[in-house]
N, C-alpha and C positions, 0 to 999 in steps of 0.2 A: 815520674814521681807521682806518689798516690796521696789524693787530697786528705789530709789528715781529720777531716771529718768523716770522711766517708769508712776509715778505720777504727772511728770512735761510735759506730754504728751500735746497736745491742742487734741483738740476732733478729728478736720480736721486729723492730723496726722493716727487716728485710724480708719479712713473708715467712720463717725457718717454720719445721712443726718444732712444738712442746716436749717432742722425744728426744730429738734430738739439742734442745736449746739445754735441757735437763742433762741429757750427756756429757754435753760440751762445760757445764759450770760444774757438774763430779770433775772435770777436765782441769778445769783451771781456767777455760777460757770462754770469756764473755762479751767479745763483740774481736769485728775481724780485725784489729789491730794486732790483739791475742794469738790470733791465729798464725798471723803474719811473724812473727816473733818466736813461734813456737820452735822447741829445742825438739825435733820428729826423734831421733831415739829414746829423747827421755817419753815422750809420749807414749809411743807406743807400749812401752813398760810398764805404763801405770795400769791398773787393775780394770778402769772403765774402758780401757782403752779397745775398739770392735772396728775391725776392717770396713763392715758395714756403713758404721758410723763412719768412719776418714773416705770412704769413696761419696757419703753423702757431702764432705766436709769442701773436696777437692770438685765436686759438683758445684758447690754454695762459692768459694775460687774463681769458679771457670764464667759464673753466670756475674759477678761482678766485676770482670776484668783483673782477678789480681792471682790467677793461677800460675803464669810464667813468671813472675816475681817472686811467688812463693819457690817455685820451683827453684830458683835462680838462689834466693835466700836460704835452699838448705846443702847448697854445695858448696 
């Protein structure tokens, strides 16, 4: 289980660039709880939505331990 602070994080908090924190709130999502929760086909759909951007997204995941849960949470 992941400490529920640690998903109530904002991006800035975590080191993100500004390119991407600005992505991510055209997104809808604004700290890794967001992320965690996220509905990945509606994402992809949306108009901001950049492969670039989710491989950087799935990097920001992996470097805070919650990639396999993400994972896990969208099957």
């Amino acid at each position: 289980m992941v400490e529920v602070s640690k998903l109530n994080c904002s991006f800035s908090t975590l080191g993100v660039g500004n390119q991407f924190i600005q992505q991510a709130e055209r997104l809808g999502l604004f700290n890794l709880g967001d992320m965690m929760k996220v509905n990945l086909a509606k994402l992809k759909k949306h108009n901001e939505f950049s492969f670039t951007w989710y491989a950087d997204m799935l990097d920001l995941l992996k470097e805070q331990g919650l990639l396999r849960q993400f994972q896990e949470n969208q099957l």
